[in-house]
N, C-alpha and C positions, 0 to 999 in steps of 0.2 A: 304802187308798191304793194307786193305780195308774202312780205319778209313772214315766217314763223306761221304762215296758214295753213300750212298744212293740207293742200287742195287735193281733191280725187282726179288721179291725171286723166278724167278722163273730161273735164271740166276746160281744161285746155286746148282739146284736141283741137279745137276750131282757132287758134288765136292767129292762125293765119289769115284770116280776114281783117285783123287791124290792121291794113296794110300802111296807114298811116303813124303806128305806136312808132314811139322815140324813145322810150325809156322804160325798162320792165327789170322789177327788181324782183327776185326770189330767193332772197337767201333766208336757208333752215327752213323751206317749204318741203322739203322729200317729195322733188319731182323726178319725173326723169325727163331727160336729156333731146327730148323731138317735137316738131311741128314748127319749129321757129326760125327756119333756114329762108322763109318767102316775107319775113320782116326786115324787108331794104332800107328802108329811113330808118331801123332802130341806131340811135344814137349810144344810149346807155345800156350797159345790158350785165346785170349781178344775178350770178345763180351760186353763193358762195355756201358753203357748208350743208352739199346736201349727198353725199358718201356717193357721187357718180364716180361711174369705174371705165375702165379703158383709154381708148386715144382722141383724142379730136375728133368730132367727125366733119369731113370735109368740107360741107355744106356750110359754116361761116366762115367760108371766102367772100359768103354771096352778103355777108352785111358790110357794104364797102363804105357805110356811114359811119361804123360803128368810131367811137372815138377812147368811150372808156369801158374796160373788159374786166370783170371780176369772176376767177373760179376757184377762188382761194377756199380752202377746206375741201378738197374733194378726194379721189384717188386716181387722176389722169394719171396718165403713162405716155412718155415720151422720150425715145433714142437719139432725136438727131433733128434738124427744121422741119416744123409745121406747115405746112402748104396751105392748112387757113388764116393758120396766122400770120405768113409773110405775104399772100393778098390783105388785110387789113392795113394801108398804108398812112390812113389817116390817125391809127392808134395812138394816143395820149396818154392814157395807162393803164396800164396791164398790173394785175395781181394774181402770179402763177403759185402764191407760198400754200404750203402745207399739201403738197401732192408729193406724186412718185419719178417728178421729171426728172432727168439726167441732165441737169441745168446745163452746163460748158457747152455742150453741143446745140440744145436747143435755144442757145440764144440766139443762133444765126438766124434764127425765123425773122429777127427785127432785122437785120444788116441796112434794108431799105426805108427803115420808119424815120425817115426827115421828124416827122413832130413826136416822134416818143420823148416823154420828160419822165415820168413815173414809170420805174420796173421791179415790181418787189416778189423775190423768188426765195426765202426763208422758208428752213424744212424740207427741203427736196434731196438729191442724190446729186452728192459735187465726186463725179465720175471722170476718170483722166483717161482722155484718148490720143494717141500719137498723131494720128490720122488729120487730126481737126488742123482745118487749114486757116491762115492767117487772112482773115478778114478785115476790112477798114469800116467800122458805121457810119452811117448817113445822120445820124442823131446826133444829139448833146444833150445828155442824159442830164438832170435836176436830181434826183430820188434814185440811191439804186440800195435795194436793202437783199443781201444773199450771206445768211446768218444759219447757224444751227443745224447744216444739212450733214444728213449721216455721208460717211466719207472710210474709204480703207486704206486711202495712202498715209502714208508716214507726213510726208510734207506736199501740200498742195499749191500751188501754184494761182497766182493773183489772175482773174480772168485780163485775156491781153488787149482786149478791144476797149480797156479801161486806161490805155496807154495816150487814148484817143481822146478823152475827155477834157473839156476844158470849162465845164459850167458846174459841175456838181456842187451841190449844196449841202447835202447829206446820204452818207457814203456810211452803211452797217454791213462788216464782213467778219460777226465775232461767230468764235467756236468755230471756227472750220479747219484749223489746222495751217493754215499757210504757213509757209516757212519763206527763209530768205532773208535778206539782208535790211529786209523792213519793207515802207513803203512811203518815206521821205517822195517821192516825185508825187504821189496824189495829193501832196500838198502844194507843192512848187505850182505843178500843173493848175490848181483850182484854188484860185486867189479867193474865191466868194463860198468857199467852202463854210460852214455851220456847223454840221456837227460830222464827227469823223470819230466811226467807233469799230475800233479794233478787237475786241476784248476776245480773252481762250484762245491767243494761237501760238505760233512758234516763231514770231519770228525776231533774229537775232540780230541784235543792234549795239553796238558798242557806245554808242553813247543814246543818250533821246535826241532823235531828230527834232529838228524845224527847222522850216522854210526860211533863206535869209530875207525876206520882205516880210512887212507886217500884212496882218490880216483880220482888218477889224469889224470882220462878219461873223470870224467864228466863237461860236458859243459853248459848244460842247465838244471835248475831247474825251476817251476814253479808252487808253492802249494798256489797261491791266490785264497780268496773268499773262505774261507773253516773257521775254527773254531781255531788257533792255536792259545794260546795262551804266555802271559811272555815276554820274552827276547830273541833276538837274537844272540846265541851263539857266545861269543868272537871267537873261533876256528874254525868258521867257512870255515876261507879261507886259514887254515892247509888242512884238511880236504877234499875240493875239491878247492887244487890250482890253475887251468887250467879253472876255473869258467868266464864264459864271458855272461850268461845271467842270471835273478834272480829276480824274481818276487815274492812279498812275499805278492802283497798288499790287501785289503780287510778282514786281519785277524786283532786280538786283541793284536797284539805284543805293547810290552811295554818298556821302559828301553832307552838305546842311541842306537846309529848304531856305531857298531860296525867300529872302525878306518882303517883296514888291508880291507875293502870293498876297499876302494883309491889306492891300490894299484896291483889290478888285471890286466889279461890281456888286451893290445889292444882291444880298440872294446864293451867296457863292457857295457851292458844293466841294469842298477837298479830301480829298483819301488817299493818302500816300502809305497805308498801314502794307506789314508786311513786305519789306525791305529790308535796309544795314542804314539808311540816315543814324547820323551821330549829330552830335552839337548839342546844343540847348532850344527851346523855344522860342524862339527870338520875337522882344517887346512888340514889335509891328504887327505881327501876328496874333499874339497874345493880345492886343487890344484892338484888331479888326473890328469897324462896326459892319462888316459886308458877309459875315462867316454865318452861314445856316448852321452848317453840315460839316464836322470838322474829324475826320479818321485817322490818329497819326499811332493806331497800335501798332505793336511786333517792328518794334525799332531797335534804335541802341539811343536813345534821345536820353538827355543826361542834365542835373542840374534842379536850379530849382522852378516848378512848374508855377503859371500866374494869370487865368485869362479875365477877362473884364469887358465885357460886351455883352448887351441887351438881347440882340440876336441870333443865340443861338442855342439850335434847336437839339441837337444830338453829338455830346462830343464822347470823342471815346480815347483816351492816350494808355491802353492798359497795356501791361509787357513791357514798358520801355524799365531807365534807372532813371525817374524822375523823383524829387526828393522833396518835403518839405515839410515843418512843424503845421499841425492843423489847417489844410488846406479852406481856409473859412473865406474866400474868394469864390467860391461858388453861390456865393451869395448876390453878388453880380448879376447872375444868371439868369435874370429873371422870365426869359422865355423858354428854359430848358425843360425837355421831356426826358430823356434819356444821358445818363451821368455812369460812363465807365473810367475807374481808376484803378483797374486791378493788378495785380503784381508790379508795384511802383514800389519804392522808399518813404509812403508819405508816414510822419510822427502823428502824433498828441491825439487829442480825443477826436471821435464824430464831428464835423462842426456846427453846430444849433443853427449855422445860417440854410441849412438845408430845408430843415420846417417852413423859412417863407417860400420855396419854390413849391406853390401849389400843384405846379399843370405836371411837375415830375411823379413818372410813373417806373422807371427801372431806374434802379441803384446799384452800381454793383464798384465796392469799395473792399473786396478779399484780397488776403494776400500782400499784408502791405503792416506794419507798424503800430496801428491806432491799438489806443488804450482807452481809458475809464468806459462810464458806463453806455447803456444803447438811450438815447435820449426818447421819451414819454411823445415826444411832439410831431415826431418819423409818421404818428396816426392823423397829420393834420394833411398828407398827401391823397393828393387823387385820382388813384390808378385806374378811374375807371375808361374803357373805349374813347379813345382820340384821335381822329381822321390826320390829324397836325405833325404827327409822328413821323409819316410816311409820306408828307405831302411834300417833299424835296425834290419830287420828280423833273426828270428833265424835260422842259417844253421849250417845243419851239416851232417857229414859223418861217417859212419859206413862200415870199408873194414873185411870184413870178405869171405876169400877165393875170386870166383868168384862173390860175390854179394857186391855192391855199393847201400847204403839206402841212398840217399840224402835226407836233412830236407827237403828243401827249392820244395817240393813237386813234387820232380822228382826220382826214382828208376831206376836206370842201372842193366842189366843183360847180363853177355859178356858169350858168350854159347861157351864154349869148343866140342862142337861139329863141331863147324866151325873154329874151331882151332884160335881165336879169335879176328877175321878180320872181324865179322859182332856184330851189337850187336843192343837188342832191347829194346828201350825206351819204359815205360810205367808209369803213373801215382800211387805216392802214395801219399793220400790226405792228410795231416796232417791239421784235422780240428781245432785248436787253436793253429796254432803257435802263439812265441811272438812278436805279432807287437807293433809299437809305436801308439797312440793315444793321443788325446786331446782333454781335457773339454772345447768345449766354450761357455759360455754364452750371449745368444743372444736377445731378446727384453723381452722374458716371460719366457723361459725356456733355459737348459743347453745342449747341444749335443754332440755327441761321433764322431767324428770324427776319422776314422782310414784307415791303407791301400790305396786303389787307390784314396779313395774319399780326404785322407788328404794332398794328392799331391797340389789338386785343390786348396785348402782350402786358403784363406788370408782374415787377417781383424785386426785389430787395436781398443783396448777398454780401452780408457781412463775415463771410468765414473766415477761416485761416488769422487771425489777427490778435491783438491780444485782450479781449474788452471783458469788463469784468462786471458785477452787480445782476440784479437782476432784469428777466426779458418785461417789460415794461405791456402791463395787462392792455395799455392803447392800443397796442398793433391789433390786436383783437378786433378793432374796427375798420380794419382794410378789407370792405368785405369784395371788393371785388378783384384783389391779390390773387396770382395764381404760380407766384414761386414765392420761398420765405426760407434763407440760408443761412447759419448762425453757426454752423459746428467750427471745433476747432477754436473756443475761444476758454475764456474763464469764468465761463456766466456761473450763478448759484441760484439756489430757489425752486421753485416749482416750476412747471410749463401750466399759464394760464388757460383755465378751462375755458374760457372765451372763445380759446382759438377753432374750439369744434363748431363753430358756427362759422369759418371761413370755407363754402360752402365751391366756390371756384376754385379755393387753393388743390395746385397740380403737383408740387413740389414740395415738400418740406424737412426740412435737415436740422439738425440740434446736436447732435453727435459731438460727443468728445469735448463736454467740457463738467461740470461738476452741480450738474442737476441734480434735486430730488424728489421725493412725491411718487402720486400718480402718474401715468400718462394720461392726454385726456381720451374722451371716450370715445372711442373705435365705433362710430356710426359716420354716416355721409362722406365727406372725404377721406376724415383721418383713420376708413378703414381700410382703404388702399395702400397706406403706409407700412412699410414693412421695418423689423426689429434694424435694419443697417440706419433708420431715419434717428433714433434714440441711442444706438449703442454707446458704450466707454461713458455714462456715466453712473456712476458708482454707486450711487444711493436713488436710482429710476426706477421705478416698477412699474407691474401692470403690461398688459396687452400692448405690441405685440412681444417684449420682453421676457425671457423664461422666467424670471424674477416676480414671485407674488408678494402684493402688496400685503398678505396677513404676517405672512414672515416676519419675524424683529429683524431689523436694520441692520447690518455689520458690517464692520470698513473692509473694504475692496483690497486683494492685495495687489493690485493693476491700480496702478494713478495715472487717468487718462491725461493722452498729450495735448496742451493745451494748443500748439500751434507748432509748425513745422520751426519756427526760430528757438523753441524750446528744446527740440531736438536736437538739435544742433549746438545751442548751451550746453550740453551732457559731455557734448563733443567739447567745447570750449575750457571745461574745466578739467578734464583730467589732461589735456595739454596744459594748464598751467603747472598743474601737479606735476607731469615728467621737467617741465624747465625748471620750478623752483629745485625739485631731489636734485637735479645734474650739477647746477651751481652752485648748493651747498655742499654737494658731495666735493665740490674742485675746491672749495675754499678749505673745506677739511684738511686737504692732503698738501694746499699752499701752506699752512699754520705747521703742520706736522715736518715739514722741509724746512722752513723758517727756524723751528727749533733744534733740530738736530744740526743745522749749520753753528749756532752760537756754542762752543767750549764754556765749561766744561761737562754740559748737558750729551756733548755727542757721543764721549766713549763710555760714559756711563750707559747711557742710553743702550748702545750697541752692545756691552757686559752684561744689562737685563735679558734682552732681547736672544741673546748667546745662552745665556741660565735657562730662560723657558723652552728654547729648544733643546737643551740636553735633556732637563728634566722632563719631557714628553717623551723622548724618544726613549729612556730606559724607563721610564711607565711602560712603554707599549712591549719592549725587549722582554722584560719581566715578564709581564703577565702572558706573554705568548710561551714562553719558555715553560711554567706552572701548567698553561694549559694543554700542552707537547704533553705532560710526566702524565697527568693524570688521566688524559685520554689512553696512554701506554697501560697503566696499570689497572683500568677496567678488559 
């Protein structure tokens, strides 16, 4: 192996004289591409990510040994079959990802590869030709991953010689656009299927498919951001029992979540966020002890919210109308890193059980109800760097004979040729596996936090709510904090000068509640901070504020809004004010009716009522007549 050396090509010229090498790795060598067409025993052959340009050249037809092919990262170019690559008949697997192939046509080049099991073609050109003729393979593909390729049709079409398959294992066709009525048969078809990931396309399905037999191989599914519509099938987790990832989210499903989700295996990943599910959280669910990974925002989920398991690592229900006094069941939680409850119903204060969950490093609790004050103990968390965050990856293994597909973006090949005492590691890219992620909303806008970057990640978003007292000088000790959201509430007090030592913080918001003092001092972070971080409070000075602190102090005539429900209270009261005037004004006029019915009140009544309109009307006769004369006689 010659991976990352970086050789002088002129150090190779000779390497035709190994006429005996079997295996020759170069990947990220910046070689180019000659001298190795008279290496007939090469078995293995990786020249991956070294920016070669153009077509094939003809000359490996002549490696009829060759069994596994790596030129993944390059810039080939290819319209239509390969003539070296459809002499390779022994090939095993092939990784064409990350070129400029016109994949649909060029996959004729295999028509004839009996042993192809791996074909991973991610990032290429899914180009639609009329022309291309219906082919039947000789193979039974294991591995086919064809993800991400740039594409101009509106809806593309599922490759057809996948109609043929009856072994696959693990099947990646996200982002590409396919359209159609789904693709329910690649399941039918492939009982020992694994994982099966759809995600980014178009296609349209009235209900979620699945296969009517069970299939208790498969591990991972993942058909989010596509177009499915309805209900998710009670049976589902008949069906594929041994399910431990399951991504459903960004379609149009409807109906409840299904109860038997609660009770899959160890380890379980779910995301059903961003749908119409209604109903409540149903107990089974709520006390799964199998739940990692739990996504059920941008719903219509309703009721009161309750979870209780040890297990899990990231749950996120925000957006829904979940409802509850003091959610202090998060106390439970004793493995959790990330805790989203944002725009829910939940009441009462913060819950102090929050302070035992050490390993949590994002909070985010805006937008929702809570009162009294920010609890002193929020500084016993530790947001510092945690690989655990993002370790919910999907893995997985496929043993078929001699070949090892790891998910988790690693492929083994133990060569029986070396009687199985060597073996040669090589990359297979699985461009969308399922990782975890999190929405967080940050000063203006939302972020996707996911992978290595969500390790980093901490911050704490109490906005929008109604909490009162003051900011509690602890948090001062998160020093490795890099959001801190608090506006929008009814804090008092100063802003502790502590906080200019929070030397990470990226983010910081205080706005709009009823601060006074200084600001703290405008070095290291907090001089990134601009006047929108402090605004609307009324007695705040100091930098970046136009407001100097030598100034005497004077009440504001703006009294900042404490939380959007306070708004809305403004609204609430002068509705009661229009209903109470309306129905006193009718009971006036019932009492006033009331009396003039009862005798001998009604013609008296009506003989007042007759007197003050005469006596007005010769008021006004009069005095207009006086002011007729004397206007005549100037």
């Amino acid at each position: 192996m010659l991976d990352g050396s970086h050789l002088n090509n002129n150090i190779l010229q000779n390497i035709h004289v190994l006429d005996s090498l079997k295996a020759l790795s170069l990947n990220d060598s910046q070689i180019c591409f000659t001298g190795w067409c008279d290496l007939r025993k090469l078995e293995v052959l990786v020249f991956s990510e070294n920016a070669l340009e153009g077509e094939l050249i003809s000359c490996l037809a002549n490696l009829s040994s060759l069994y596994h092919l790596d030129i993944s990262g390059n810039q080939f170019i290819g319209n239509g079959a390969s003539i070296a690559l459809a002499n390779l008949t022994l090939i095993r697997f092939v990784s064409l990802s990350r070129n400029l192939f016109e994949v649909l046509s060029f996959f004729m080049s295999f028509a004839n590869h009996s042993h192809l099991k791996v074909l991973s073609n991610d990032q290429n050109k899914l180009v639609k030709k009329f022309t291309i003729q219906t082919w039947v393979p000789k193979f039974q593909i294991q591995v086919f991953c064809l993800s991400n390729c740039t594409t101009k049709e509106v809806h593309n079409e599922v490759p057809k010689f996948l109609y043929y398959q009856y072994d696959l294992r693990v099947i990646d066709l996200s982002y590409n656009n396919f359209g159609g009525k789904g693709s329910l048969w690649l399941l039918e078809n492939n009982m020992r299927m694994e994982a099966f990931l759809m995600k980014g396309n178009s296609f349209i399905n009235r209900d979620l498919q699945i296969p009517s037999h069970p299939n208790p191989y498969m591990l991972v599914i993942d058909i989010s951001e596509n177009k499915t519509q309805r209900q998710i099938s009670t049976n589902i987790c008949s069906i594929f029992p041994q399910l431990t990832k399951l991504n459903l989210s960004s379609n149009i499903l409807e109906g409840h979540i299904p109860p038997c989700l609660g009770s899959l295996d160890i380890g379980f990943y779910l995301d059903l966020s961003h749908n119409q599910l209604s109903g409540g959280i149903l107990e089974k669910l709520a006390k799964s002890d199998s739940l990692v990974f739990l996504r059920l925002s941008n719903n219509r989920l309703s009721g009161n919210a309750f979870f209780n398991y040890s297990s899990l690592v990231n749950l996120d229900i925000s957006e829904n109308q979940l409802n509850g006094d003091n959610p202090n069941w998060v106390g439970t939680l004793l493995a959790l890193r990330v805790l989203i409850l944002k725009a829910n119903f939940f009441n009462g204060e913060i819950p102090i059980e929050l302070c035992k969950l050490h390993s949590l490093s994002i909070i985010v609790l805006s937008q929702n109800n809570l009162s009294g004050p920010i609890s002193f103990c929020l500084s016993n968390l530790t947001p510092e760097p945690n690989d655990e965050k993002s370790s919910t990856r999907a893995y997985l293994e496929i043993t078929s004979e001699s070949l090892i597909a790891d998910y988790s973006e690693q492929t083994k090949f133990e060569r029986s040729t070396f009687g199985g005492l060597d073996e040669v590691y090589v990359p297979l890219f699985i461009e969308n596996p399922i990782d975890e992620h999190v929405d967080y909303m940050t000063k203006r806008a939302s972020y996707i936090y996911k992978g290595n970057i969500l390790k980093y990640m901490s911050g704490i978003d109490l906005s929008c709510n109604r909490l009162t007292g003051e900011i509690p000088i602890e948090i001062g000790n998160l020093s490795e904090i890099r959001s801190l959201n608090m506006s929008h509430n009814n804090l008092v007090g100063n802003i502790p000068s502590k906080f200019s030592m929070l030397n990470k913080l990226e983010i910081f918001n205080v706005s709009y509640n009823n601060l006074s003092r200084s600001n703290p001092s405008q070095k290291a972070q907090f001089g990134t901070f601009d006047e929108s971080s402090y605004m609307a409070n009324p007695f705040l000075c100091g930098p970046p504020l136009p407001k100097d602190c030598s100034e005497p102090n004077s009440p504001s005539t703006t009294t900042p809004n404490a939380s959007n429900d306070e708004e809305e209270s403004g609204l609430m009261d002068m509705y009661v004010f229009q209903v109470t005037f309306f129905v006193s004004f009718v009971i006036v006029l019932l009492v006033i009716a009331v009396i003039l019915y009862i005798n001998p009140w009604q013609l008296a009544w009506f003989y007042f009522v007759e007197h003050c309109i005469k006596t007005c009307q010769y008021f006004i006769e009069d005095n207009l007549r006086r002011f007729s004369i004397l206007k005549r006689s100037k």
